[in-house]
DOMAR-490825 format. One record per residue (C-alpha): x, y, z; residue in three letters. Coordinates in pm, 1 decimal, always signed. Example, Ala and Ser with C-alpha at 12.3 -4.5 7.8 and 13.67 -1.06 7.14 Angstrom:
BEGIN
[[+1230.0, -450.0, +780.0], ALA],
[[+1367.0, -106.0, +714.0], SER],
***
This chain:
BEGIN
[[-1700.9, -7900.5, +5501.8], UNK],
[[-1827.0, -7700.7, +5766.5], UNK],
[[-1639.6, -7402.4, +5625.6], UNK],
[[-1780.9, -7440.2, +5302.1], UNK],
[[-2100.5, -7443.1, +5397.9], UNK],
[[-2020.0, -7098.5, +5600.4], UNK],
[[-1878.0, -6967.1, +5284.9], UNK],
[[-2298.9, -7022.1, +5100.0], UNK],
[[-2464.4, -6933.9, +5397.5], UNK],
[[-2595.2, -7241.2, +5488.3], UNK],
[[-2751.8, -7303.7, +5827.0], UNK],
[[-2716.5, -7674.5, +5846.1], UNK],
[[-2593.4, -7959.4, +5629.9], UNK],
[[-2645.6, -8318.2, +5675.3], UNK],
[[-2371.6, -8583.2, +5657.5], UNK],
[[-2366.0, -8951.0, +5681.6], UNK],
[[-2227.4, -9275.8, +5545.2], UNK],
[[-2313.3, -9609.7, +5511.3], UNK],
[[-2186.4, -9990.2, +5561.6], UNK],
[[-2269.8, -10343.0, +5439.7], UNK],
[[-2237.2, -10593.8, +5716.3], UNK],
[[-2347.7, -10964.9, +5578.4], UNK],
[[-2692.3, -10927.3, +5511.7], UNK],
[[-2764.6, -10618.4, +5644.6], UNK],
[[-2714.8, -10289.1, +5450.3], UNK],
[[-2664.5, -10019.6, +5791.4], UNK],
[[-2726.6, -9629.1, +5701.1], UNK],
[[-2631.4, -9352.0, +5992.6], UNK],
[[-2738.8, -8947.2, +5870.4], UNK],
[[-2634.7, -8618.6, +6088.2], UNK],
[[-2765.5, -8332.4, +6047.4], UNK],
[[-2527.4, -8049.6, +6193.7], UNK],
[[-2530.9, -7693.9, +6279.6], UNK],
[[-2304.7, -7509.7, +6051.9], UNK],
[[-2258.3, -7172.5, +6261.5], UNK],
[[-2166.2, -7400.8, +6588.7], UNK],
[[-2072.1, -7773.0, +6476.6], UNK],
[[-2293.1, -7890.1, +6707.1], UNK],
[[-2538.8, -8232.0, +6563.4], UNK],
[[-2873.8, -8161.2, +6624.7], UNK],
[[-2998.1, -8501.6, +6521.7], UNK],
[[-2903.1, -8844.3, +6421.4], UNK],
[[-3073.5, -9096.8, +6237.9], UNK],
[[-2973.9, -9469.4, +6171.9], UNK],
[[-3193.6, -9707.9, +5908.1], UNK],
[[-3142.5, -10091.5, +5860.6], UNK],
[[-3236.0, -10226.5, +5538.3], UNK],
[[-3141.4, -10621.7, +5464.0], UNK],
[[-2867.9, -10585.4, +5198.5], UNK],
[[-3042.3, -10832.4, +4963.7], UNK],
[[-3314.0, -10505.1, +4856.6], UNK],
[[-3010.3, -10352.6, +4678.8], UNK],
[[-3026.4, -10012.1, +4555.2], UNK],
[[-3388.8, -10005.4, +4605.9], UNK],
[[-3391.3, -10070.1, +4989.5], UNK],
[[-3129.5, -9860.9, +5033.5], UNK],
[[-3322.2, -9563.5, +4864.3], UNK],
[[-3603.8, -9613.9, +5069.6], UNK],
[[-3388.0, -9612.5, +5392.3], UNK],
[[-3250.5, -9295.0, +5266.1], UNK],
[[-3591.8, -9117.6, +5211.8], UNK],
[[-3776.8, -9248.0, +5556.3], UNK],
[[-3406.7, -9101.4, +5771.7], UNK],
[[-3428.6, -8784.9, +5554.4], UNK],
[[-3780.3, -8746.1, +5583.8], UNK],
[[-3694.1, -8771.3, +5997.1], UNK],
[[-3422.3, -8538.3, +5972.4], UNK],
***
């Protein structure tokens, strides 16, 4: 991915995943350096998993907006 991301000239990219856990919806975002590899900055949000698509959205936004 890294590559790729050499190949448009991008300076960073962000990557992340998520994971349901009971009642708890867990999202973890890195943003990464793409000339060096090296993660400048990690964010993780908690969002009970009840809230659905809508809590997870505004997890999403408030660790991007940190990023």
């Amino acid at each position: 991915r890294l590559r790729v991301g050499r190949l448009m000239g991008a300076r960073f990219m962000v990557f992340g995943g998520y994971q349901v856990v009971g009642k708890s919806m867990r999202l973890d975002l890195r943003l990464v350096e793409v000339e060096t590899g090296r993660v400048c900055k990690t964010v993780t949000r908690t969002t009970p998993s009840s809230s659905g698509v809508t809590g997870w959205l505004e997890a999403a936004g408030s660790a991007a907006g940190e990023l």
